[in-house]
C-alpha positions as CSV (number, residue, x, y, z in Angstrom):
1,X,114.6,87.3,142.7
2,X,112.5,88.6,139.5
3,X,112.8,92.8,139.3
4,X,111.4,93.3,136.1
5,X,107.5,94.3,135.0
6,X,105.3,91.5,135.0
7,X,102.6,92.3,132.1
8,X,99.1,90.3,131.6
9,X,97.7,89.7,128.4
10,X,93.8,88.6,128.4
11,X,93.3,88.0,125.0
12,X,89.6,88.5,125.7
13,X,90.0,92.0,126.9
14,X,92.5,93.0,124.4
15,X,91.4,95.0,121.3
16,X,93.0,93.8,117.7
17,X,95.6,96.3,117.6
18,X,97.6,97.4,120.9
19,X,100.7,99.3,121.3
20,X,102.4,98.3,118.0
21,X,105.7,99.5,117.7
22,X,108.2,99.8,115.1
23,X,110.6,102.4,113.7
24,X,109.7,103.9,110.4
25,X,111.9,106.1,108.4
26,X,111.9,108.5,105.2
27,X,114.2,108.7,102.1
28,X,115.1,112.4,102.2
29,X,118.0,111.8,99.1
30,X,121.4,110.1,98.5
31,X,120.8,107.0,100.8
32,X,119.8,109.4,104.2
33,X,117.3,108.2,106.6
34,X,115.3,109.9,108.9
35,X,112.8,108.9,111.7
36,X,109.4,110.1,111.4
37,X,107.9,111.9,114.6
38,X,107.0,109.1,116.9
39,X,103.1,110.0,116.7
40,X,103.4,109.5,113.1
41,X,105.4,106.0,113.9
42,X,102.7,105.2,115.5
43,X,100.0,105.9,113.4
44,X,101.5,103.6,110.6
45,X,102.3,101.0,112.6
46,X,98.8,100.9,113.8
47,X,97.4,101.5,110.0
48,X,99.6,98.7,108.8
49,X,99.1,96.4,111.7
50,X,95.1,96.2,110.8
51,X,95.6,95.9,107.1
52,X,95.2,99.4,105.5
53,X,96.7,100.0,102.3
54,X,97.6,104.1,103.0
55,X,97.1,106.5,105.9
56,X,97.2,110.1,105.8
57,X,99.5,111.8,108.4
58,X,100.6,115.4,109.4
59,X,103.8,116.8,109.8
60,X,105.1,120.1,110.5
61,X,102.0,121.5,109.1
62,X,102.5,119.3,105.5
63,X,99.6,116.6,105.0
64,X,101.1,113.3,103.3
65,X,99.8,110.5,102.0
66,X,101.3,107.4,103.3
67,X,101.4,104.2,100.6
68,X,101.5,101.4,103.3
69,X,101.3,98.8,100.0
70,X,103.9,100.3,97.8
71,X,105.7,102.4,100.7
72,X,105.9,105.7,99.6
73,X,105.4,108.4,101.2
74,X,103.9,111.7,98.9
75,X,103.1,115.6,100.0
76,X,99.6,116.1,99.2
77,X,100.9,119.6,98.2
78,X,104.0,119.5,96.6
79,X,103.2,115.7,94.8
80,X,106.9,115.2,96.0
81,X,107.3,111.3,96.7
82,X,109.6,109.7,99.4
83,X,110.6,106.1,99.9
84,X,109.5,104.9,103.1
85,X,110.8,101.7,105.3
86,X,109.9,100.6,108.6
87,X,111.3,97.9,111.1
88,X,108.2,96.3,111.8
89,X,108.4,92.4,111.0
90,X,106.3,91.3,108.4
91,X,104.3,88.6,110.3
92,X,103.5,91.5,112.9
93,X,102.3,94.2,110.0
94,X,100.0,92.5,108.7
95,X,98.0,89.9,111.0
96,X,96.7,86.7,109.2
97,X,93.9,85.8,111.4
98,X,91.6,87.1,114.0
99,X,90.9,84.0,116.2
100,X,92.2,84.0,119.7
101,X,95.5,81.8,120.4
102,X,95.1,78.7,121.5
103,X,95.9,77.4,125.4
104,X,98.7,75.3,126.1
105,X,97.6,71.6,126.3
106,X,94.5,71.8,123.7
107,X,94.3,69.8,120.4
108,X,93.9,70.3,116.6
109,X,92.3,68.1,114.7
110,X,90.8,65.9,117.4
111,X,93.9,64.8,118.1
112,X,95.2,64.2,121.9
């Protein structure tokens, strides 16, 4: 007996970027962590996932400038700069190609 979710994935129908998730955390001093909002997690893992170099985000009422590239995190305000770090696997951040995957069974190359 299955009694899990069965999901399906039409490539056709799909847009590039779908629910892309990964944690994504701020340097607030002496080696701490701390979890961005998960609206924010989203939003970077989203802006990284199609390729952009920065993002700018709100929280708590503070506009910062996300550095995707160099991952930084800066108050727009304040100029105050914050490592940033996510989870997200590097292969899944940043997508290589566009084309659709291909079906089990077909060849490269002309090959069989």
């Amino acid at each position: 007996f299955f009694f899990g979710t069965w999901i399906l994935f039409m490539p056709s129908l799909a847009p590039d970027v779908t629910c892309v998730r990964g944690e994504w955390e701020v340097n607030t001093g002496e080696g701490q962590w701390t979890k961005l909002p998960a609206d924010v997690m989203q939003q970077l893992s989203v802006a990284s996932a199609s390729g952009q170099k920065n993002c700018t985000v709100t929280m708590k009422g503070n506009v910062y400038m996300m550095d995707l590239e160099n991952m930084q995190q800066k108050n727009t305000s304040s100029g105050v700069k914050r490592k940033l770090r996510s989870t997200l696997p590097s292969s899944s951040a940043r997508p290589t190609s566009k084309s659709p995957p291909r079906s089990p069974g077909s060849s490269q190359g002309g090959r069989p």
